[in-house]
CHARMM-style PDB file with segment names, atoms N, HN, CA, C and O in Angstrom:
ATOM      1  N   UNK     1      -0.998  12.271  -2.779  1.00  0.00      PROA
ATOM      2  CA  UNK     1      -0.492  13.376  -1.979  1.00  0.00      PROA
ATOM      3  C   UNK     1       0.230  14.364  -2.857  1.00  0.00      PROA
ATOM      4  O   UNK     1       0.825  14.002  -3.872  1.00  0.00      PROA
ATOM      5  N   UNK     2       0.174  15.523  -2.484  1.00  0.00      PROA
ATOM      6  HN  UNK     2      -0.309  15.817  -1.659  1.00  0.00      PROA
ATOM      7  CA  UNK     2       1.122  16.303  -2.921  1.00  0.00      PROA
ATOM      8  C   UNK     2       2.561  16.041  -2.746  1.00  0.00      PROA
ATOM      9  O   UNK     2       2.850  15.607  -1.631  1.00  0.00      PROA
ATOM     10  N   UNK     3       3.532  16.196  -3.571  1.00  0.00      PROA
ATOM     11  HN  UNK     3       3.298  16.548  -4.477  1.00  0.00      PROA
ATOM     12  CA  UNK     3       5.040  15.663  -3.415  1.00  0.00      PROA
ATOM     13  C   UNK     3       5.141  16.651  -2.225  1.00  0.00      PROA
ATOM     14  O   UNK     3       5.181  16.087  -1.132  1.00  0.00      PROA
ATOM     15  N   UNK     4       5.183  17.787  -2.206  1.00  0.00      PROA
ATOM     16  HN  UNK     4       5.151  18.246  -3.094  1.00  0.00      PROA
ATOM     17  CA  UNK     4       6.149  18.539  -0.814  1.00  0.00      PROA
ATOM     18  C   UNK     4       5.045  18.195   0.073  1.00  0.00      PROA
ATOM     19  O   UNK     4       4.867  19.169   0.805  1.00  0.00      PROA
ATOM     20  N   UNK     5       4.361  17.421   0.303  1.00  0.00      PROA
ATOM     21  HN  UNK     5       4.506  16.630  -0.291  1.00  0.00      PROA
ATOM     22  CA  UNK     5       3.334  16.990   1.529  1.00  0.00      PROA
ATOM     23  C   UNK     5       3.307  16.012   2.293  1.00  0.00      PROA
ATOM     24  O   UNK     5       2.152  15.622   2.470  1.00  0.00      PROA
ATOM     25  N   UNK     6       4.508  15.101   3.140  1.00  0.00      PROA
ATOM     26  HN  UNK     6       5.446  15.418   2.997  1.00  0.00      PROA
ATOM     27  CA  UNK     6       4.283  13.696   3.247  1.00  0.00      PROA
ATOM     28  C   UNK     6       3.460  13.181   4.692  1.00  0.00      PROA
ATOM     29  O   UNK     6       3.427  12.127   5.327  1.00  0.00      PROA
ATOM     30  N   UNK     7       2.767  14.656   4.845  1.00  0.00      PROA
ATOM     31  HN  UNK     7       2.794  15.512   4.329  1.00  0.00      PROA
ATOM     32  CA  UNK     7       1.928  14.726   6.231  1.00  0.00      PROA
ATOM     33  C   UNK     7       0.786  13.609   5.326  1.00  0.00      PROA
ATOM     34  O   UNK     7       0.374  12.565   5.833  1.00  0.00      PROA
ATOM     35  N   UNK     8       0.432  14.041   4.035  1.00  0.00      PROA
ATOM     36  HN  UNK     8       0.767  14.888   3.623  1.00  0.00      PROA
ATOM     37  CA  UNK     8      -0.991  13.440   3.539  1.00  0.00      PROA
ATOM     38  C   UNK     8      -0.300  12.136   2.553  1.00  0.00      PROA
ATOM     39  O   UNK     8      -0.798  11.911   1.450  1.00  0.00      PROA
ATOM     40  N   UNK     9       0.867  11.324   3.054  1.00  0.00      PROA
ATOM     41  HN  UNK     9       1.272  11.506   3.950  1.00  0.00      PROA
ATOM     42  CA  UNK     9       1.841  10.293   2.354  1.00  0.00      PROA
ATOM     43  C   UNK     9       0.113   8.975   3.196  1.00  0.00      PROA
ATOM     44  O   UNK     9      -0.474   9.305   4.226  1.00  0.00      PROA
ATOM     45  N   UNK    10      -0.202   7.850   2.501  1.00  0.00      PROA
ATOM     46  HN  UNK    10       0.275   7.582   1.663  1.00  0.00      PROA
ATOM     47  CA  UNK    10      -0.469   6.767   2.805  1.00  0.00      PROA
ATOM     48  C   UNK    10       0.417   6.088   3.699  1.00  0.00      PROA
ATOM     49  O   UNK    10       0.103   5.389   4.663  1.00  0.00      PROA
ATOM     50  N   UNK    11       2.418   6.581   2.957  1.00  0.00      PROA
ATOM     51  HN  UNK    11       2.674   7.149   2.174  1.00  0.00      PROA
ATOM     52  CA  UNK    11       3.148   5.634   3.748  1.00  0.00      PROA
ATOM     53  C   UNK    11       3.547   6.131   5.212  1.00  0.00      PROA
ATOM     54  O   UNK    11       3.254   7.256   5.616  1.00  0.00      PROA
ATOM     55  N   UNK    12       4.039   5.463   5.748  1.00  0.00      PROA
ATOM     56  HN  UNK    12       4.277   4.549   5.420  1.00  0.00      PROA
ATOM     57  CA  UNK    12       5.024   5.642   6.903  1.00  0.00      PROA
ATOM     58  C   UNK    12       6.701   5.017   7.297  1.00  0.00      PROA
ATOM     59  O   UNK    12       7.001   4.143   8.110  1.00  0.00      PROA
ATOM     60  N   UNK    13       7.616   5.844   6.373  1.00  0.00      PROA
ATOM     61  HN  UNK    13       7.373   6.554   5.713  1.00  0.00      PROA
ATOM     62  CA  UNK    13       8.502   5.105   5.971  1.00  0.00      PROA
ATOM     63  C   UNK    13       9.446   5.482   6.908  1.00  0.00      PROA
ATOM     64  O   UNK    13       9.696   6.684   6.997  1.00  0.00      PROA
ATOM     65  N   UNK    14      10.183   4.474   7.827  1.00  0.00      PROA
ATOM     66  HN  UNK    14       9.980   3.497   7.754  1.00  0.00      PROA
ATOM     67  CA  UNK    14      10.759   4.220   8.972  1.00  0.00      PROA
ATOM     68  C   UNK    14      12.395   3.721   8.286  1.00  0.00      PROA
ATOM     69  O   UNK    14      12.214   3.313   7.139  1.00  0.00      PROA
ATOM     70  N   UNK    15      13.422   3.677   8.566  1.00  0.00      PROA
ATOM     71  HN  UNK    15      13.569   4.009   9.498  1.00  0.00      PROA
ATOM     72  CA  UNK    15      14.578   3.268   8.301  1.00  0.00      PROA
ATOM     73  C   UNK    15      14.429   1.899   9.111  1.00  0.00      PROA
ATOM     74  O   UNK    15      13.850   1.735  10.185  1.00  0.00      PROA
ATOM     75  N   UNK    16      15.188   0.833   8.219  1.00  0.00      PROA
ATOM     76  HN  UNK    16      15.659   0.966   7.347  1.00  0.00      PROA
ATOM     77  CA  UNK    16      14.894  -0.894   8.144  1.00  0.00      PROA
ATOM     78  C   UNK    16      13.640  -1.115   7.778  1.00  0.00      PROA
ATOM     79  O   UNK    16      13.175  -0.607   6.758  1.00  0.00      PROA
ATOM     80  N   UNK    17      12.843  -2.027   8.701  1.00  0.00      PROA
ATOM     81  HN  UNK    17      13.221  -2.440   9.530  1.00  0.00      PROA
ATOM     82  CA  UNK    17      11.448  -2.921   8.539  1.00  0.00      PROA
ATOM     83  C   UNK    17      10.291  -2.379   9.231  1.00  0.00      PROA
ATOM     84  O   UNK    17       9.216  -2.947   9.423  1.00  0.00      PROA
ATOM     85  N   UNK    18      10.707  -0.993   9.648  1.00  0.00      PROA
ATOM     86  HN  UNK    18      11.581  -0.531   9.492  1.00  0.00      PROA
ATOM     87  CA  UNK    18       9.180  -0.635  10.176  1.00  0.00      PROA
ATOM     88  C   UNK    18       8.238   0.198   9.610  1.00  0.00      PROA
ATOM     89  O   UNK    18       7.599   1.003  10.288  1.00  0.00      PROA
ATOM     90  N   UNK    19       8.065   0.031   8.070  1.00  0.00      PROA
ATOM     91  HN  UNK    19       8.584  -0.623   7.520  1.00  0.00      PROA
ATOM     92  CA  UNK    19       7.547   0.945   7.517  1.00  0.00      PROA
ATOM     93  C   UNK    19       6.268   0.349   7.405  1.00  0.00      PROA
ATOM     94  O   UNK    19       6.223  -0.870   7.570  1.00  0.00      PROA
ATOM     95  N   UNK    20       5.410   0.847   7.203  1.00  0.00      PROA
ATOM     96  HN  UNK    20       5.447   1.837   7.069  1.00  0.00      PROA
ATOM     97  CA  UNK    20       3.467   0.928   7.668  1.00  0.00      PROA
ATOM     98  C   UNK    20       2.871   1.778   6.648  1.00  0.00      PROA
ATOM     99  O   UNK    20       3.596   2.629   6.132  1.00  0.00      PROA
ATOM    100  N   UNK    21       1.332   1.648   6.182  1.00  0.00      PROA
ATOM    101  HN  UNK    21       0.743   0.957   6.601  1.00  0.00      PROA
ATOM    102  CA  UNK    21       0.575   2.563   5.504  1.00  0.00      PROA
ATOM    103  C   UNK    21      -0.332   2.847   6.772  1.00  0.00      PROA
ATOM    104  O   UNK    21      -0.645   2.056   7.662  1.00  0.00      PROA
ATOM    105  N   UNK    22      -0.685   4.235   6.615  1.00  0.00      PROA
ATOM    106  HN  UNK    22      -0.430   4.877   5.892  1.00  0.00      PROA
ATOM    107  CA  UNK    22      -1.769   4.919   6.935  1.00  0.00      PROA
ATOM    108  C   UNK    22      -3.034   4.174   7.172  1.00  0.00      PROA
ATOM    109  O   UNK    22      -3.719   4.821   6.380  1.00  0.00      PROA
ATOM    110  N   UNK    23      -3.888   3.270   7.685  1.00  0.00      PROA
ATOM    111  HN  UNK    23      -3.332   2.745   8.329  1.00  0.00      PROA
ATOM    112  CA  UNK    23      -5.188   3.064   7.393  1.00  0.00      PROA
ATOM    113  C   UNK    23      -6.369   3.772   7.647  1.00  0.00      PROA
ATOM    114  O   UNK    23      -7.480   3.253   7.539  1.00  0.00      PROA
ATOM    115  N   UNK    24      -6.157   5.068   8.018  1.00  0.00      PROA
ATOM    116  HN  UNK    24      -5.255   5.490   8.106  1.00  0.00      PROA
ATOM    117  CA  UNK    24      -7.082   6.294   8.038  1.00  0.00      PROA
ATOM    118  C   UNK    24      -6.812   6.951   6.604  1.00  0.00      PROA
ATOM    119  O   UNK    24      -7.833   7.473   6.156  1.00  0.00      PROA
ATOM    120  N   UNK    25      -6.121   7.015   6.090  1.00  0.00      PROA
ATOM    121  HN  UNK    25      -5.292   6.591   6.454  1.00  0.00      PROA
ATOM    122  CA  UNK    25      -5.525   7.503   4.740  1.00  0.00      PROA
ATOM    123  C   UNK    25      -5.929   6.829   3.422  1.00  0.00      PROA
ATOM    124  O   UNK    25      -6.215   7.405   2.372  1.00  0.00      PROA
ATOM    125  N   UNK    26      -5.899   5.401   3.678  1.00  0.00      PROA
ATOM    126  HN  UNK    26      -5.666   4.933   4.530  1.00  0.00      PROA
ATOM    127  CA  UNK    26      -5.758   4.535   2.304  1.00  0.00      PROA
ATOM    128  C   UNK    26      -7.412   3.911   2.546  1.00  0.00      PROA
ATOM    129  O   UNK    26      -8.063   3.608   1.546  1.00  0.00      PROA
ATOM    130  N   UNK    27      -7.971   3.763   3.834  1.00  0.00      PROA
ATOM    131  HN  UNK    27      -7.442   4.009   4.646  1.00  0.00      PROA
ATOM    132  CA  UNK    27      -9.632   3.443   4.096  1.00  0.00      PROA
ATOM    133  C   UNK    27      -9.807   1.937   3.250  1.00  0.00      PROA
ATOM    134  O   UNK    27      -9.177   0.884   3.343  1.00  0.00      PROA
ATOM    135  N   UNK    28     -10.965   2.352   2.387  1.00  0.00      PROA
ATOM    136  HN  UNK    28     -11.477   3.207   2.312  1.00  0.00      PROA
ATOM    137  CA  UNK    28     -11.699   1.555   1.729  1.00  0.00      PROA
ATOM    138  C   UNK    28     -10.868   0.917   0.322  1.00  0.00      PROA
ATOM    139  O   UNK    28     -11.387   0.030  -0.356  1.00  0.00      PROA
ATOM    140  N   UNK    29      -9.885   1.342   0.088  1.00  0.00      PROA
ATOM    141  HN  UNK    29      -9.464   2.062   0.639  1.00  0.00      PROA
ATOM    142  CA  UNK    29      -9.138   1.217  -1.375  1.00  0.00      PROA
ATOM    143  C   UNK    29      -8.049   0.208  -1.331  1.00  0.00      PROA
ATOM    144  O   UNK    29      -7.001   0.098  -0.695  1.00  0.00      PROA
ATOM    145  N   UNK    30      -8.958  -0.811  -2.652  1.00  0.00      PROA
ATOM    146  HN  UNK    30      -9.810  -0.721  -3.168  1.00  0.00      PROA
ATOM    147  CA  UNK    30      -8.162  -1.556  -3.077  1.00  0.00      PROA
ATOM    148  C   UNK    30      -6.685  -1.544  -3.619  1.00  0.00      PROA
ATOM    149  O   UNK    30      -6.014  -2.530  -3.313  1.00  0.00      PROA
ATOM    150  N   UNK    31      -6.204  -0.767  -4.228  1.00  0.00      PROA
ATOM    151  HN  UNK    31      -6.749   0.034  -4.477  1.00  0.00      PROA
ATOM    152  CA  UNK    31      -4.996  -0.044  -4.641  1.00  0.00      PROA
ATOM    153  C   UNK    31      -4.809   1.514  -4.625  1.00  0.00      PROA
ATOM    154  O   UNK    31      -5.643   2.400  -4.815  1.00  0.00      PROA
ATOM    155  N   UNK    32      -3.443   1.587  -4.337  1.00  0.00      PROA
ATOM    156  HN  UNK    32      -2.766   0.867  -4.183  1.00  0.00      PROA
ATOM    157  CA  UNK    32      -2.950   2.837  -4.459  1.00  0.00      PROA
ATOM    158  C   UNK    32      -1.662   3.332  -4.964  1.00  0.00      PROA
ATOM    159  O   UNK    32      -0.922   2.400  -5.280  1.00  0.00      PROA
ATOM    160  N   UNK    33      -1.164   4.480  -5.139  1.00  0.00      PROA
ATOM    161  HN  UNK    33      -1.765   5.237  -4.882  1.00  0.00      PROA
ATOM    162  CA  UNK    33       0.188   4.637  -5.315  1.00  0.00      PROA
ATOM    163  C   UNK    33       0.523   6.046  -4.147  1.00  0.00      PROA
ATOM    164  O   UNK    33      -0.119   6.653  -3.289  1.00  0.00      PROA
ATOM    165  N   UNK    34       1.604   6.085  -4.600  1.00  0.00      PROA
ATOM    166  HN  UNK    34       2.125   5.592  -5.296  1.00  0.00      PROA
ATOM    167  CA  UNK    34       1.881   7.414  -3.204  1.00  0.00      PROA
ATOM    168  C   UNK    34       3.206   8.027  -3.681  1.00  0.00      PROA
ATOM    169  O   UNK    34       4.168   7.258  -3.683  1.00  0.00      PROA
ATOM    170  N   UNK    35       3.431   9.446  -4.135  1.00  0.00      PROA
ATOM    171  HN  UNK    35       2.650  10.071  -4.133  1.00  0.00      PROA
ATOM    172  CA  UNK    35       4.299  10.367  -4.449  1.00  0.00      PROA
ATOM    173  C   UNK    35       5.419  10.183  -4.313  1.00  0.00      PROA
ATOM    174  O   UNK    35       6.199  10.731  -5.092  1.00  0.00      PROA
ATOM    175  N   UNK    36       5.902   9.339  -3.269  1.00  0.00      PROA
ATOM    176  HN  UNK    36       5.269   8.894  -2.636  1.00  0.00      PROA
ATOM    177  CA  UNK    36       7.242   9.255  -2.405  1.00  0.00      PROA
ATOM    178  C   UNK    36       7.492   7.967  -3.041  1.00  0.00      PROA
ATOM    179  O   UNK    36       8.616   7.469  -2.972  1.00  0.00      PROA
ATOM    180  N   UNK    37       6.755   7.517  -3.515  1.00  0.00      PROA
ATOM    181  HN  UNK    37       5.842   7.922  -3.572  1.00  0.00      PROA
ATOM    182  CA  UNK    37       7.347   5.875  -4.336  1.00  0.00      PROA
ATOM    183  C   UNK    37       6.711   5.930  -5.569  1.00  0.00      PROA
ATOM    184  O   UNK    37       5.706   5.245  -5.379  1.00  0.00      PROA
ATOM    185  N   UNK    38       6.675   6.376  -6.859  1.00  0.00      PROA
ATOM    186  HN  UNK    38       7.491   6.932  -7.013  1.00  0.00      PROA
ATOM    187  CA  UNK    38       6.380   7.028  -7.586  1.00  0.00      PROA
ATOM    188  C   UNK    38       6.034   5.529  -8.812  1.00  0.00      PROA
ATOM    189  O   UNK    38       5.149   5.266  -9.626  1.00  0.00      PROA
ATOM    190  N   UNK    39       7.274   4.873  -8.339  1.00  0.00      PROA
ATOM    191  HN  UNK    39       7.993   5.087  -7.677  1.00  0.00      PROA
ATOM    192  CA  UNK    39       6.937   3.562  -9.307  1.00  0.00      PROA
ATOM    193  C   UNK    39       7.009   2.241  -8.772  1.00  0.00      PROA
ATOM    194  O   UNK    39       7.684   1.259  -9.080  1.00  0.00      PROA
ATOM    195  N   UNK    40       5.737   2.556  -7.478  1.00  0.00      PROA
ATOM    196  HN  UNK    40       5.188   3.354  -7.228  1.00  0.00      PROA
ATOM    197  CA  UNK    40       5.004   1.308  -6.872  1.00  0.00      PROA
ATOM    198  C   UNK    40       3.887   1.459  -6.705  1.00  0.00      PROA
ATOM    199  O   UNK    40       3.473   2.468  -6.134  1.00  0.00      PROA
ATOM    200  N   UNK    41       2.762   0.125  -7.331  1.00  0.00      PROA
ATOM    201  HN  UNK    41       3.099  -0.694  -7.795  1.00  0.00      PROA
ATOM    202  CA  UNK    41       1.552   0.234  -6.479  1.00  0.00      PROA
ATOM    203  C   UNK    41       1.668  -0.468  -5.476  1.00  0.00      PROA
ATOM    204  O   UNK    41       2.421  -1.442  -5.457  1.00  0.00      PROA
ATOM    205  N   UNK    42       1.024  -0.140  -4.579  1.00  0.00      PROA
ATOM    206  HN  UNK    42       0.413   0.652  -4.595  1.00  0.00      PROA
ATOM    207  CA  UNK    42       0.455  -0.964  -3.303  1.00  0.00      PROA
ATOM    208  C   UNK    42      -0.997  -1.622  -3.532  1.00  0.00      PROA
ATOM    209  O   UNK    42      -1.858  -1.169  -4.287  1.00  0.00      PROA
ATOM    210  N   UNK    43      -1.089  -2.624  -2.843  1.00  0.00      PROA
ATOM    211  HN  UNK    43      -0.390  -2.992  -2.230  1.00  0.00      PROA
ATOM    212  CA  UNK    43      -2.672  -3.510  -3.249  1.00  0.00      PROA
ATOM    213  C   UNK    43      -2.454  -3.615  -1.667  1.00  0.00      PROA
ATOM    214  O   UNK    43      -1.435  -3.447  -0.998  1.00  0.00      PROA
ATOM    215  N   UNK    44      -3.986  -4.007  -1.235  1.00  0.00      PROA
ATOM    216  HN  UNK    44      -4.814  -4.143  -1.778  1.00  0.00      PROA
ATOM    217  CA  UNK    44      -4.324  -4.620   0.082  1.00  0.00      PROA
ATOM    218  C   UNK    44      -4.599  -5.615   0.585  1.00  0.00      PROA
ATOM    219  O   UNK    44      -5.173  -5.926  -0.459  1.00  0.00      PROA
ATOM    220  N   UNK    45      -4.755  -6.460   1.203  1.00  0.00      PROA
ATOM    221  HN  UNK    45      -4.289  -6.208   2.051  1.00  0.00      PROA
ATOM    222  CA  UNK    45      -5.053  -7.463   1.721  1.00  0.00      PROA
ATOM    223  C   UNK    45      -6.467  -8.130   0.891  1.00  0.00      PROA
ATOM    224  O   UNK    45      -6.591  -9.163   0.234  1.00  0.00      PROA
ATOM    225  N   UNK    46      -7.500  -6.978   1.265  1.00  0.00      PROA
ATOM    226  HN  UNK    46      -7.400  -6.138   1.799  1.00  0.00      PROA
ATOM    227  CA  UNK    46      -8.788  -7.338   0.525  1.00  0.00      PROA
ATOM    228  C   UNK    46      -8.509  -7.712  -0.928  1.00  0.00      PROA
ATOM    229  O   UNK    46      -9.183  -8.501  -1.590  1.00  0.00      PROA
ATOM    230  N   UNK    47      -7.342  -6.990  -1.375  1.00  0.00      PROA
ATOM    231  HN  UNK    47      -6.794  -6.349  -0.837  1.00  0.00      PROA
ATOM    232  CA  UNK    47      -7.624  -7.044  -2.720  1.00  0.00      PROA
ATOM    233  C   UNK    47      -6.715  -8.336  -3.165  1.00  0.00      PROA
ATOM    234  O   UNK    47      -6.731  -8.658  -4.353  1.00  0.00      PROA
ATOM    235  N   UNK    48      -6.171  -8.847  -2.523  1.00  0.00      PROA
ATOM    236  HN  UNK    48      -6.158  -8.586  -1.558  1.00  0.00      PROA
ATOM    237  CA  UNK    48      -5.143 -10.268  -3.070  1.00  0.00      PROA
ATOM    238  C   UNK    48      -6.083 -11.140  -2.613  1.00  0.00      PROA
ATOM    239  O   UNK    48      -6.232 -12.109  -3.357  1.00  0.00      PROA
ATOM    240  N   UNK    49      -6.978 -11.117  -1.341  1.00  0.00      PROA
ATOM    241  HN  UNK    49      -6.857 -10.330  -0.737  1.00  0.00      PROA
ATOM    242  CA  UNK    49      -8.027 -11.960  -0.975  1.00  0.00      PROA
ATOM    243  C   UNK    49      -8.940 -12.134  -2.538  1.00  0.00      PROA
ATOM    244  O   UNK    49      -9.207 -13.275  -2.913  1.00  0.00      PROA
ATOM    245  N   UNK    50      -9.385 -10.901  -3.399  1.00  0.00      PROA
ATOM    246  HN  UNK    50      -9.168  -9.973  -3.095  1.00  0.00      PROA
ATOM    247  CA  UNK    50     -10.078 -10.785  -4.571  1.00  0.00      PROA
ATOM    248  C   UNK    50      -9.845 -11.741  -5.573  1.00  0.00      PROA
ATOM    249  O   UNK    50     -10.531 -12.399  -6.355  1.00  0.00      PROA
ATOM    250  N   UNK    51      -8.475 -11.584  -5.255  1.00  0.00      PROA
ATOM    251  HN  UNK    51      -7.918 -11.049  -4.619  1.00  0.00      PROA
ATOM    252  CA  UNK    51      -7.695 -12.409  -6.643  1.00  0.00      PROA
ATOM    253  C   UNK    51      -7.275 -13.672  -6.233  1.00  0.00      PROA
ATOM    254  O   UNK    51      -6.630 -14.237  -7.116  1.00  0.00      PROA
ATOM    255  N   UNK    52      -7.399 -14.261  -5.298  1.00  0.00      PROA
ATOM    256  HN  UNK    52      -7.923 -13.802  -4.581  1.00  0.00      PROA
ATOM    257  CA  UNK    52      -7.265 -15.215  -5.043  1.00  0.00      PROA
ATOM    258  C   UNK    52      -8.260 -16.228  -5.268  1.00  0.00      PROA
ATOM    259  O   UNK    52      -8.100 -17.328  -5.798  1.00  0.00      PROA
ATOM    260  N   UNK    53      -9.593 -15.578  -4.667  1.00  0.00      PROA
ATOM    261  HN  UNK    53      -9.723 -14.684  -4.237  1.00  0.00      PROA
ATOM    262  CA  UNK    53     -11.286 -15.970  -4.858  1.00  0.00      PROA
ATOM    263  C   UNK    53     -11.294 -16.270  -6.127  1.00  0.00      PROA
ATOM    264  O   UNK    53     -11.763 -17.360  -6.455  1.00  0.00      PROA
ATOM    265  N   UNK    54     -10.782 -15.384  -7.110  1.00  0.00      PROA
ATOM    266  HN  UNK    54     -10.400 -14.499  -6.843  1.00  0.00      PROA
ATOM    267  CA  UNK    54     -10.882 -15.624  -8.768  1.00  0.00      PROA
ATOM    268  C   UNK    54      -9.711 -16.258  -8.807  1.00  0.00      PROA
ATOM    269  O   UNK    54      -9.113 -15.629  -9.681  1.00  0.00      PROA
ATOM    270  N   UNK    55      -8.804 -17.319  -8.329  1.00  0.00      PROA
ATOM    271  HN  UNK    55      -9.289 -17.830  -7.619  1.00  0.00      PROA
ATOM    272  CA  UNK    55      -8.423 -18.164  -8.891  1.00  0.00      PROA
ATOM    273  C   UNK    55      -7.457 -17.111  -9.776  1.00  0.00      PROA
ATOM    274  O   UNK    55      -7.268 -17.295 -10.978  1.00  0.00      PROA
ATOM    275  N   UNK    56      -6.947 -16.134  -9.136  1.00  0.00      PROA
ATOM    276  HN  UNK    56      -7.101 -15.985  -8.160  1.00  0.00      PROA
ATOM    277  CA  UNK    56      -5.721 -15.302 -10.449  1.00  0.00      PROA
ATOM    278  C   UNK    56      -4.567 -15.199  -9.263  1.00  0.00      PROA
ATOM    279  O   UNK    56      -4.372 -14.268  -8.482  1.00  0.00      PROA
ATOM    280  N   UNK    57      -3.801 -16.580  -9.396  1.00  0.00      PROA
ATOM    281  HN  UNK    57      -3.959 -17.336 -10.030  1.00  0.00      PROA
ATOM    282  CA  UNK    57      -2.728 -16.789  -8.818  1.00  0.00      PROA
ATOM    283  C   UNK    57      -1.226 -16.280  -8.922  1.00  0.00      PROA
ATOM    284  O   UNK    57      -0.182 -16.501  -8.308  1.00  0.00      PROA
ATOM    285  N   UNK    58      -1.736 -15.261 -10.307  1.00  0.00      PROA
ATOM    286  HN  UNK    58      -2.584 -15.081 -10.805  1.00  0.00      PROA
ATOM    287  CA  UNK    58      -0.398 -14.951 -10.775  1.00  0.00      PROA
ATOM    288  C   UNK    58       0.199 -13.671 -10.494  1.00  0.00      PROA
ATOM    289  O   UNK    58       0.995 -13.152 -11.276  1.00  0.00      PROA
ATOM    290  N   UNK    59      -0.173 -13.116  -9.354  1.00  0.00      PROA
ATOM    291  HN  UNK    59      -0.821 -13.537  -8.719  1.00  0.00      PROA
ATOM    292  CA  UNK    59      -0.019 -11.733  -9.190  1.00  0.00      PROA
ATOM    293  C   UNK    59       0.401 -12.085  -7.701  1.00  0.00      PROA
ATOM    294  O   UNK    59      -0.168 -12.782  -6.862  1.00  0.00      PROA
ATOM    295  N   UNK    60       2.010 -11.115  -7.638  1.00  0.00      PROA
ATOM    296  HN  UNK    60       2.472 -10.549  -8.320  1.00  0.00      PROA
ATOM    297  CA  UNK    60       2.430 -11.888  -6.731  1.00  0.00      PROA
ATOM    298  C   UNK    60       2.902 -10.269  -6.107  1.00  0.00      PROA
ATOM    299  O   UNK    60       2.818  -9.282  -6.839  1.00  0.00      PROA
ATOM    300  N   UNK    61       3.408 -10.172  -4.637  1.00  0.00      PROA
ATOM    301  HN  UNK    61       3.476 -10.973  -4.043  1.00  0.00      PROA
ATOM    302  CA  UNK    61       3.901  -8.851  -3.747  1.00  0.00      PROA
ATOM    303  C   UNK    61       5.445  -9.084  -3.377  1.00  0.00      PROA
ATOM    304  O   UNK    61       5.748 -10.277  -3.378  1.00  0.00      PROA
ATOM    305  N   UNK    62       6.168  -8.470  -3.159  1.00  0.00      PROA
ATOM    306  HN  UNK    62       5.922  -7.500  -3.158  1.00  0.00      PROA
ATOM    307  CA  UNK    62       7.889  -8.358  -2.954  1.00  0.00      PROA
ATOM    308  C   UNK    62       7.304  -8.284  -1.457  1.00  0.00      PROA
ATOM    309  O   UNK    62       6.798  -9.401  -1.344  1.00  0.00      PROA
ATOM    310  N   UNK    63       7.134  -7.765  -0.524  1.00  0.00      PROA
ATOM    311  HN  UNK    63       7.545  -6.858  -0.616  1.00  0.00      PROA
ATOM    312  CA  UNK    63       6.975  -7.033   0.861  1.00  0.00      PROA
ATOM    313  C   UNK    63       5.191  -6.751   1.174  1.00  0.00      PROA
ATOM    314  O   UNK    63       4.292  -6.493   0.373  1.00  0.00      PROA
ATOM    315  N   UNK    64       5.155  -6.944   2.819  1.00  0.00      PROA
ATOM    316  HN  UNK    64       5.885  -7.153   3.470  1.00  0.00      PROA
ATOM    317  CA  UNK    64       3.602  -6.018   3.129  1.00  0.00      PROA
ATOM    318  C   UNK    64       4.228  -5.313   3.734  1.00  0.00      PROA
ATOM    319  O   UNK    64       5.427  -5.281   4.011  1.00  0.00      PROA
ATOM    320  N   UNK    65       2.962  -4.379   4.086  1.00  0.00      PROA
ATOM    321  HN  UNK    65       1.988  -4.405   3.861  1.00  0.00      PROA
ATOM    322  CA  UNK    65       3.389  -3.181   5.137  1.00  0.00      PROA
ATOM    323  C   UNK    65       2.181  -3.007   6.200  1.00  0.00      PROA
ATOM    324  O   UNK    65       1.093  -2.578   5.818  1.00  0.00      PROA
ATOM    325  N   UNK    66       2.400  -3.335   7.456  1.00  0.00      PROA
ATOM    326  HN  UNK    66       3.285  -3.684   7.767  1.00  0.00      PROA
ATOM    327  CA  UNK    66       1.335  -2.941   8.689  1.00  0.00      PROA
ATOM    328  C   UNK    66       0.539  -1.932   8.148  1.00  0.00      PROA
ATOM    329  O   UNK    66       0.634  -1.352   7.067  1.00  0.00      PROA
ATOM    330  N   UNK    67      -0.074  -1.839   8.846  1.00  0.00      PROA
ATOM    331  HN  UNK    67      -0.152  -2.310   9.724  1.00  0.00      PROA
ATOM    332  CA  UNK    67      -1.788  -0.507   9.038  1.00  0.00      PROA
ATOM    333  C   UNK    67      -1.553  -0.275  10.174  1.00  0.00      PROA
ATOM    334  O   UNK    67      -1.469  -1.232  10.943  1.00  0.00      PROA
ATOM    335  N   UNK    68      -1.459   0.413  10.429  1.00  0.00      PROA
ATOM    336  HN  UNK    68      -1.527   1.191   9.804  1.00  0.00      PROA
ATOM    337  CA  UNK    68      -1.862   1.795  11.821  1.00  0.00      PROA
ATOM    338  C   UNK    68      -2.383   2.929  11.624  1.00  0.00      PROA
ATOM    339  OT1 UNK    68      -2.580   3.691  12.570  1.00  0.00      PROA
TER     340      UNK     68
END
């Protein structure tokens, strides 16, 4: 996204625990990053499912975040 743009943000960042990504936004993609969090990737579900299949146990997430 563009930084002054957080209409086109992946995230949806809510004050406490209700923050969500976009899944019209982020679609088909295994990873992403997003302007407003500048030094985080996000991975998806599919994609820890990936790494799991390959037996690469070592890659681990702090938090998920819903899809809507």
């Amino acid at each position: 996204m563009k930084k002054g743009d957080p209409e086109n943000s992946n995230l949806m960042l809510e004050p406490g625990e209700g923050n969500s990504v976009k899944k019209d936004v982020i679609r088909d993609n295994l990873a992403w990053a997003d302007a407003r969090c500048p030094s985080s990737l996000f991975v998806s579900d599919a994609f820890l499912e990936i790494l799991s299949s390959r037996q690469i146990n070592d890659f681990s997430t702090r938090f998920t975040l819903k899809e809507v």
